[in-house]
Each structure stands twice: as structure tokens, then as C-alpha cells.
N, C-alpha and C positions, 0 to 999 in steps of 0.2 A: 743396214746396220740399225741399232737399236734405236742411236739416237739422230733426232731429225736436226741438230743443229753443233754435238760435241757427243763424239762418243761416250757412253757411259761408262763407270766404273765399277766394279764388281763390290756388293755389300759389306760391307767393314763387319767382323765377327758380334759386334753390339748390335748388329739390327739397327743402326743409326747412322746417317753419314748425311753430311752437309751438303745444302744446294745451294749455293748464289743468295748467303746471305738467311738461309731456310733450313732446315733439318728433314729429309725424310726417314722415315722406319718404317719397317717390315711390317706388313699390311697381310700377305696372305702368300703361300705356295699353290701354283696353280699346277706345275707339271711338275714330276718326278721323274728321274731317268727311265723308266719302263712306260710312263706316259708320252715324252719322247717318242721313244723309238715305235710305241705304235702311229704313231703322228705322222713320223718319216715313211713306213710302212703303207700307208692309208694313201697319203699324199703320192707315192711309187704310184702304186694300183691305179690312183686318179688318171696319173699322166700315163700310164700306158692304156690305160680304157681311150680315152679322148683324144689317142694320135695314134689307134689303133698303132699299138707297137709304140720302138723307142729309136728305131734306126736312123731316124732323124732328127732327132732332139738332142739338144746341147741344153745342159745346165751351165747358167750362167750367177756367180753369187754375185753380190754387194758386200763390200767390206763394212765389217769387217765379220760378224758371224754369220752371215748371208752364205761367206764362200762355205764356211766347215758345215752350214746345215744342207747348201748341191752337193759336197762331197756324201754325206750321211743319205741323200735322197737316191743318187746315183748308185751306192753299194744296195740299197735297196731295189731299185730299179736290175740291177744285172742278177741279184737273188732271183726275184719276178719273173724275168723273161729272159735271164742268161743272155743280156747283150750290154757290153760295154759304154756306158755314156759318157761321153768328152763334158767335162767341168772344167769353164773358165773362173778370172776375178775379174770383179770392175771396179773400178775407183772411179766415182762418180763428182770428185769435191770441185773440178775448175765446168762443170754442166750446173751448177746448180743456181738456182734464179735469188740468190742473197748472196752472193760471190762478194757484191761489190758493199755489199754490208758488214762484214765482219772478217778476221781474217781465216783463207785455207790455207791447208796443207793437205798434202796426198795423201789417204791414208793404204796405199800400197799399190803395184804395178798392174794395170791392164792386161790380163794376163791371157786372150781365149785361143786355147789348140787346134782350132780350127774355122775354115771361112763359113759365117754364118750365114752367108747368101744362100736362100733354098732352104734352109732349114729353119725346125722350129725350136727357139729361142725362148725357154722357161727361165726369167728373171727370178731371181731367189732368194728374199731377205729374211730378217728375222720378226720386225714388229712391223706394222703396218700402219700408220696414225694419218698425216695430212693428206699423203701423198706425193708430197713434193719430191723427195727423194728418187722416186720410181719413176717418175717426168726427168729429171735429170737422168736417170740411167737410160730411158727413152734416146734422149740426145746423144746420150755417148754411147750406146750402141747402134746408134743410126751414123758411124765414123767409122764402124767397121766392117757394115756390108750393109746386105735388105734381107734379113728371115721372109721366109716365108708367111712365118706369125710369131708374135711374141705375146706370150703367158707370162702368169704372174703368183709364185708361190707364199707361202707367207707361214709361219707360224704361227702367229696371234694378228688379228687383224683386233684394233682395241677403237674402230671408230673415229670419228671426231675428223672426217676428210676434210680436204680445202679444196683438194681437186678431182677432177671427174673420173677417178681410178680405183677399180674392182679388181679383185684376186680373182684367179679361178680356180688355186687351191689353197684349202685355208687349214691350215693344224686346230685354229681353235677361235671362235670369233667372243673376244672376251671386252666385254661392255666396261667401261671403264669414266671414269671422272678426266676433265683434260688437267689440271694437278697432279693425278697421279703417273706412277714409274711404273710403265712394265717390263722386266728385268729378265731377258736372255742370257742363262751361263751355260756354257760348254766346259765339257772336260780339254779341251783343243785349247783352250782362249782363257778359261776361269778358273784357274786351283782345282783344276780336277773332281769338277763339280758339274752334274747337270741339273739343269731343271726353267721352269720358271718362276715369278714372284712378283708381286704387286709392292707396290714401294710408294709411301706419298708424305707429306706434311700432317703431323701432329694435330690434332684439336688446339685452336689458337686458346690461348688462357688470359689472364688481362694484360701480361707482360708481356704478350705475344704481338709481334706486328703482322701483317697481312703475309701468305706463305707464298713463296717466289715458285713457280712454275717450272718442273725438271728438264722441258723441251726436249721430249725424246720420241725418239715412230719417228717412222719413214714416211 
């Protein structure tokens, strides 16, 4: 999912929307729906070059736009190479190492069609930021068998890690300030909208206090 510690929320139509005491606006569009789908496209091609083929690869998303972008990579994958790829979900919120910091909730059922013992297991989120997220889905999929290998997809990888975790397919590695919001919307998940967008805190002015942090990436 987008965000590393509360899911985010899709842009209020002013280009402004409040953080925790903070305002961010609309900073810049990075993807457009046809930037997308070549992204999904490209990312396909990656995973069937590097596992020669796809007949053993499960996409696996992360809720919560992690799952609709393995759906989006898998339709592309069966364009590709005309073979079907099995797409789970995972809800990663009671694996994560701040559990006992704040409160979770599920943000939807473990859902994967098939035993992933043997097979190779492409994790599939949308931002990429600490890592911490991707170590928890580490643990909760190590509850439902042993892959063969587990991969790591990503749309925007925007930096700024905490932990020792690389993607190996990236839609787009987008350098970023840790203030700012990188903003995943789907037509599946966001008012019928795709795209990406950088999202951060105002230039402080004198009436301005110090700008609070959106806490989002994986």
C-alpha cells in the first residue's frame, strides 16, 4: 500500500488536503493512465524474461493497491506469453514491527489461490519508501508455505529505506524529499482515476509552524 503507517486518501478536488495538523498540495503529476499501463507492461516483460516464463509465478498484492496493480500486471503477463497467473491479497497489518505502537486493523482477507510452496512468489505493492511494509509481508508469507523465491514489484520506488530491501521490478524510481506524498490512484480504488502525483507541505510563511510528515511508502 501507499502508506507506510495509514492508508492514504485520494486528493480532494482543491489540490489541498490536510495531514496531522499540516496541509499538503499538489506538487506535480508523474504518471498518466497510458504511463501506467506501459509500466505494467514493461514490469510483465521483466518477470517473464527473469523466470524464463510465468508458469510458476504467483502474483501476490499488498493491500490495498498493491492487489489491483498483480491484477493489472498478470492481465499483462497472459497478453505476453498467454498463460494465466494466479493473483493473491495480503494483509500484512498484525506482521508489522509497530503493531504494538499504534492501533491495526485488517485492511482485508489473505486471500492466495494457490500453495506457494515451489513457486516463485512476486510481492506487489504500489510505493516503495522504508521497507518495512515488504518485511512484514516477508513474515506473512512465510505462514503460508516456502516459494521457491520471492520478488519484489513496485511502481514507484521514492527511496529513503530503513531496511535492507530492493525491488526487482520497478515502474519508476522517483527521488523524492521524506515530507513528501507519493500518491497512487487507480480507476479500481480512486474515482475513476489513474495516475500518479507528488503531494507535500506548503513553503512554511511566518504563520506557518513546522510541516508534519504524510508517513506513506512501503
Amino acid at each position: 500500500m501507499s502508506t507506510e503507517h495509514a492508508p492514504h486518501g485520494a486528493p480532494e478536488p482543491t489540490h489541498a488536503a490536510a495531514s496531522r495538523g499540516g496541509r499538503f498540495v499538489f506538487r506535480a503529476s508523474v504518471f498518466d493512465a497510458e504511463a501506467l499501463r506501459r509500466a505494467f507492461t514493461r514490469i510483465a516483460h521483466e518477470i517473464v524474461e527473469r523466470n524464463h516464463g510465468a508458469h510458476d509465478v504467483v502474483l501476490v498484492g499488498l493491500y490495498t493497491r498493491g492487489v489491483e496493480i498483480a491484477r493489472r500486471i498478470a492481465a499483462a503477463v497472459e497478453r505476453v506469453e498467454s498463460v494465466t497467473v494466479p493473483v493473491g491479497a495480503l494483509d500484512v497489518a498484525f506482521f508489522r514491527d509497530d503493531i504494538g505502537l499504534r492501533q491495526v486493523a485488517p485492511l482485508g482477507a489473505t486471500d492466495v489461490p494457490v500453495d506457494v510452496t515451489g513457486r516463485v512468489v512476486v510481492l506487489v505493492d504500489d510505493v516503495l519508501f522504508t521497507g518495512r511494509t515488504v518485511r512484514a509481508a516477508l513474515d506473512a508469507l512465510g505462514e503460508l508455505g516456502r516459494p521457491a523465491a520471492v520478488q519484489l514489484a513496485v511502481l514507484v520506488d521514492r527511496g529513503h529505506r530503513e531496511l535492507p530491501i530492493r525491488a526487482d521490478y520497478v515502474g519508476k524510481n522517483l527521488p523524492t524529499k521524506v515530507a513528501e506524498d507519493v500518491r497512487v490512484r487507480l480507476v479500481e480504488t480512486d474515482d475513476d482515476t489513474d495516475g500518479v502525483e507528488i503531494w507535500g507541505p506548503p513553503a512554511a510563511g511566518p504563520a506557518d509552524g513546522p510541516s508534519v510528515d504524510g508517513d506513506q511508502g512501503s
